[in-house]
N, C-alpha and C positions, 0 to 999 in steps of 0.2 A: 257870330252876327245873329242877331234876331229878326223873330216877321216883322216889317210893319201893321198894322190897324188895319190898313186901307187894303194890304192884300186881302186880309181874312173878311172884311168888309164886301170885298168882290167876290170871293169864292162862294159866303153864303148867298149873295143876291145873285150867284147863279144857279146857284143849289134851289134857288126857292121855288113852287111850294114846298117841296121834300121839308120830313120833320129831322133836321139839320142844326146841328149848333155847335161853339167851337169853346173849349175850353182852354181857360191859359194854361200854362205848364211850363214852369224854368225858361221863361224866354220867349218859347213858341208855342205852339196848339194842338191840342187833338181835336178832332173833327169828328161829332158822332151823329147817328143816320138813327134812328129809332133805337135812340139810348144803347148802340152798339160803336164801339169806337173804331170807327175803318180806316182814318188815315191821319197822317200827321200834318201840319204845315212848319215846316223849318226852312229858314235863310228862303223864304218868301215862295217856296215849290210846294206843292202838295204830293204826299208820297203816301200812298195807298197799303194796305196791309196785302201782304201775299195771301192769295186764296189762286184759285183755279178761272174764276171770273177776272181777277187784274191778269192773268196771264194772256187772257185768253185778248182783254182790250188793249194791252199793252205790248205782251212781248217780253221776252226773257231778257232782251236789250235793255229795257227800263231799269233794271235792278238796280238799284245804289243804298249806300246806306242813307238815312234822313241827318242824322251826324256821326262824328266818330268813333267808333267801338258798338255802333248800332247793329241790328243786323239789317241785310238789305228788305227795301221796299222798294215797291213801284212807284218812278217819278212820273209825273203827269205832268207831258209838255205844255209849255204855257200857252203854244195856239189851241190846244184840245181845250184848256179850259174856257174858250172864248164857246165853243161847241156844247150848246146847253142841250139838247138833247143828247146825245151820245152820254157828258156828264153824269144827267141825271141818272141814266140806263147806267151807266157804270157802277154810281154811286151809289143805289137803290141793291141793283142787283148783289153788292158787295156786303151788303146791309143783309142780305138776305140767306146768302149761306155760311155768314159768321154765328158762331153758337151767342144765344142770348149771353148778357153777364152775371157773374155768379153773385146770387144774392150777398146782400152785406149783412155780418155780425150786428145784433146789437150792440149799441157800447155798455160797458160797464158802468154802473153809475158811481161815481168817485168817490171815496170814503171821506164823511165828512170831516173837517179839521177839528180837533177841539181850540178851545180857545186856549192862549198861555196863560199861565197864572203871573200877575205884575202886577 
């Protein structure tokens, strides 16, 4: 099963101002905080990336996988996300002791085709 629209539509407007954005991915989203990706939204929950800050907001009881053959992350119960302060402090802080992302290769520029002779 996939997110709806309308969850991730909520999640960001409670995210806001934080620099927060969600990208599609196979179905569902990844959710990134200053261009750092912290959590996923799958089958309409938001599931946090393990660090030492989701443990510490959460609890070792959160763990689940986001889907199958995943490894676990923190589920983030649906009344906490109605709780936009805490959120935010969640979300920021999580943002904040994950390692930046590793720059991207340039691409190779593609060899061009010649034409066929016809």
């Amino acid at each position: 099963m996939s997110t709806n629209s309308e969850t991730v539509a909520y999640v960001l407007g409670q995210l806001e101002p934080l620099d927060v954005r969600a990208r599609a991915m196979f179905g569902e989203y990844g959710l990134y905080c200053d261009e750092k990706m912290v959590a996923m939204i799958c089958n309409d929950t938001v599931f946090v990336k393990p660090s030492e800050v989701a443990e510490e907001y959460l609890g070792p009881e959160a763990l689940a996988p986001p889907y199958p053959g995943a490894k676990d992350h923190f589920a983030v119960p649906e009344a906490r996300l109605a709780d936009v302060d805490w959120l935010h402090a969640f979300v920021q802080r999580t943002a904040d002791v994950l390692p930046a992302p590793k720059p991207k290769k340039p691409k190779k520029p593609s060899p061009e085709k010649k034409p066929t002779p016809g």
